[in-house]
C-alpha positions in Angstrom: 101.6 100.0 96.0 104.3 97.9 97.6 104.4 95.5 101.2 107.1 95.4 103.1 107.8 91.8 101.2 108.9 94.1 98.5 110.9 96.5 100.4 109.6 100.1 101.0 112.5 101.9 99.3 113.4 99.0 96.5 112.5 99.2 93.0 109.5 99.7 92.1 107.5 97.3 89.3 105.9 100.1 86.9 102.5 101.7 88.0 100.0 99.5 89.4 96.4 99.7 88.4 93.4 101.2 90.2 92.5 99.3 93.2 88.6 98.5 93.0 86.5 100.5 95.7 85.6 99.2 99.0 82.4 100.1 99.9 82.1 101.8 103.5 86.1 102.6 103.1 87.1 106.1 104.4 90.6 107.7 103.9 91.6 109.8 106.8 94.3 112.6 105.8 94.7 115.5 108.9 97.4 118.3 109.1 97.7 121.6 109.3 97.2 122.7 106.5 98.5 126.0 106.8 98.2 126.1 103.6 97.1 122.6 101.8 98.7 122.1 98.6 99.1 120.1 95.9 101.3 117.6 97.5 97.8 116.7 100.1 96.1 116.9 97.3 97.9 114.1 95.0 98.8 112.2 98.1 95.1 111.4 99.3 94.2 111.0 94.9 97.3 108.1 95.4 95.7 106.5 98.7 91.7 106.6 97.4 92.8 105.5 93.9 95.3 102.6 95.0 93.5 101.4 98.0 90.3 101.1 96.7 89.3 104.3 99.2 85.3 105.5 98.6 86.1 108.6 100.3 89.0 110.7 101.7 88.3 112.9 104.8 90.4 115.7 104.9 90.5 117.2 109.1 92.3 120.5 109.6 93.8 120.3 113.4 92.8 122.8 115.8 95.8 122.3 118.0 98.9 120.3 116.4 100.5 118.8 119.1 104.0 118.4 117.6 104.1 122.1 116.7 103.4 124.0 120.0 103.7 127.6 119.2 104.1 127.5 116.1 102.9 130.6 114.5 99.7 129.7 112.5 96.4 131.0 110.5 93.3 130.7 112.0 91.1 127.6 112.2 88.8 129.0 109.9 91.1 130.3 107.4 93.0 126.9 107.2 89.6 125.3 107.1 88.1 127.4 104.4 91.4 126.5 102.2 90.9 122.9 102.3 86.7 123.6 101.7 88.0 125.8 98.8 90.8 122.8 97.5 88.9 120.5 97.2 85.1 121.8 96.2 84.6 119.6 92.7 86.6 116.3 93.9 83.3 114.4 95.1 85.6 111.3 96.5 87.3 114.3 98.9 85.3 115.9 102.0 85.7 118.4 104.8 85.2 118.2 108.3 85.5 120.6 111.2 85.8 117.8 114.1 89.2 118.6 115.6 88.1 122.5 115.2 85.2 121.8 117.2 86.9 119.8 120.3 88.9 121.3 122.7 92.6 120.5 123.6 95.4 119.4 121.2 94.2 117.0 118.3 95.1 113.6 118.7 94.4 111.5 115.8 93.7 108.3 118.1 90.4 110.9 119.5 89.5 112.0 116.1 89.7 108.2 114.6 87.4 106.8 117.5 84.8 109.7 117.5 84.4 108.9 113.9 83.6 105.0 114.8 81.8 106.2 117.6 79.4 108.1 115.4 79.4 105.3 112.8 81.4 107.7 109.6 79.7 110.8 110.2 80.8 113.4 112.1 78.7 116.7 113.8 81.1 118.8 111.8 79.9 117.8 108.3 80.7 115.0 105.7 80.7 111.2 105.8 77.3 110.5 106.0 77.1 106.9 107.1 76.8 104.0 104.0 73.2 102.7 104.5 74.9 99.2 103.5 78.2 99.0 104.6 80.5 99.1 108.1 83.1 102.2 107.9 86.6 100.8 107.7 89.0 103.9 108.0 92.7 104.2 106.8 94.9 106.8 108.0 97.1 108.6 105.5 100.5 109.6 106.9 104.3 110.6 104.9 106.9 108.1 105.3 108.6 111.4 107.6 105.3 111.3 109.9 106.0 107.5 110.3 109.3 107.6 111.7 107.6 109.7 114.6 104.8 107.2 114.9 106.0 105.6 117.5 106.1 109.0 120.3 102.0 109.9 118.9 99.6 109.9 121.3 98.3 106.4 121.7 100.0 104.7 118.4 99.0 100.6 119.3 95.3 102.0 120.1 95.8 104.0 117.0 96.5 100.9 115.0 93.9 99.0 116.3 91.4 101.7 115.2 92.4 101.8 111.6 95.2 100.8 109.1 98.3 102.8 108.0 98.7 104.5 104.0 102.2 105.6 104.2 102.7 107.9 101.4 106.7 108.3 100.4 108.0 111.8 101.4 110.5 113.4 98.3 113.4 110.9 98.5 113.3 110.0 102.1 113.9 106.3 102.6 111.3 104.7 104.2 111.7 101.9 107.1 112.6 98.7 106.9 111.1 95.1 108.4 113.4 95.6 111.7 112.7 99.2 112.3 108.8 98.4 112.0 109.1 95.2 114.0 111.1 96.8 117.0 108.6 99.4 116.9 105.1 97.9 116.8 105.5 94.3 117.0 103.4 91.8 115.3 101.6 94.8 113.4 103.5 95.0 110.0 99.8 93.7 108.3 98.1 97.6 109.4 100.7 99.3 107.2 100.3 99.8 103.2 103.1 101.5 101.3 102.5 103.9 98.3 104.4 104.5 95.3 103.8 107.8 94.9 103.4 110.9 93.9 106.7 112.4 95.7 105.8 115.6 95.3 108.1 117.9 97.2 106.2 121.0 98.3 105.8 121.8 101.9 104.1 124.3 103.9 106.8 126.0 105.3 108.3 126.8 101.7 104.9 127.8 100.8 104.2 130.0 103.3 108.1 132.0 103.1 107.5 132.5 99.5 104.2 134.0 100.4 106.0 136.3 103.1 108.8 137.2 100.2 106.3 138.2 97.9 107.0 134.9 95.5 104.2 133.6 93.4 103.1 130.0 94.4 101.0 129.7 91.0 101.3 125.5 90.5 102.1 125.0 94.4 98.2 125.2 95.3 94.9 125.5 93.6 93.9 128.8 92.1 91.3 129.1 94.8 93.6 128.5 97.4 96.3 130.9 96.1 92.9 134.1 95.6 91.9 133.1 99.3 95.5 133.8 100.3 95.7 136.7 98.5 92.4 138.2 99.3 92.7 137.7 103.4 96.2 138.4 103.2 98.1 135.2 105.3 101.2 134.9 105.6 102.0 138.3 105.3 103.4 141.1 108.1 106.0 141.6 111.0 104.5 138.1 112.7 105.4 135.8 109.2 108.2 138.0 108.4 109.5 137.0 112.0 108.3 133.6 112.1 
């Protein structure tokens, strides 16, 4: 893991060691998920693992506000894929929150209805720690940081939880001026990762899909059968997507 002391797209000093675990700390990783794939996967195993995380909470959005119509599956299938991903992980849990409210999912909503209900959520997982506050870190890619700044709410989002910026492929990441002249005075809420840099994407995912490409190794088995068996990303709509 690196600070911006280091500089987020210097070298990098080896592999760091396992960060011990925080008790109460939840890791907050949302998207589309249309479909998840390895690259969420090994990006939220990076944040629990070098931040210390006791539990990553993956939350499928109902509405993605910077994709408006944007030609997606449904809530439940999307769901069901990240249920399916990441049944035998027991640091990684579902929920269904942003399925369940109405409107566009705003992270800064999702985030404070989580504190609100003290780590757990009417849509299932993070049962509260008996003996611990929830502290909550949100897990982003170094390309969904650039756009931080134009999210719904960002300062309030910042104030409600820290930043895990994972690195994106080989996308430079921001320096001390670009983070400074966009949130001021907030450069302690950010953590940079190291890794994994996996370069698989949705998009790609779903056109080999539509092309009748195999994406054995892109996504788990059960993923890949759940895709196969329902049939996404397949007819006139994806073709013309």
């Amino acid at each position: 893991m690196t600070s911006l002391d280091d500089g987020v797209s210097g070298a990098r000093p080896g592999v760091p060691r396992p960060h011990a675990v925080a008790r109460g700390s939840i890791g907050i990783l949302g998207g589309t998920f249309d479909p998840i794939h390895f690259g969420h996967l090994a990006s939220a195993e990076e944040a629990r693992e070098a931040l210390g995380l006791e539990r990553v909470l993956f939350i499928p959005a109902s509405v993605p506000p910077h994709k408006p119509g944007q030609l997606l599956s449904s809530a439940e299938d999307r769901a069901t894929m990240v249920e399916l991903a990441i049944a035998g992980n027991p640091a990684f849990e579902s929920s269904r929150i942003e399925l369940l409210r109405p409107g566009p999912s705003y992270s800064v909503d999702t985030v404070a209805a989580l504190i609100e209900s003290g780590g757990a959520s009417s849509a299932g997982g993070l049962a509260r720690s008996p003996d611990s506050e929830p502290t909550y870190t949100f897990i982003l890619s170094t390309e969904a940081l650039l756009g931080l700044p134009d999210w719904h709410e960002p300062q309030r989002l910042l104030d409600l939880c820290r930043m895990a910026v994972v690195p994106r492929g080989d996308l430079s990441g921001p320096d001390w001026a670009w983070l400074d002249e966009s949130f001021p005075g907030r450069a302690d809420r950010f953590s940079f990762l190291d890794g994994p840099r996996l370069q698989i994407s949705g998009s790609a995912i779903r056109e080999r899909v539509t092309a009748g490409r195999s994406i054995r190794y892109l996504v788990p088995d059960a993923v890949r059968a759940y895709i196969d068996d329902h049939g996404l990303y397949q007819g006139p709509s994806w073709r013309n997507a």
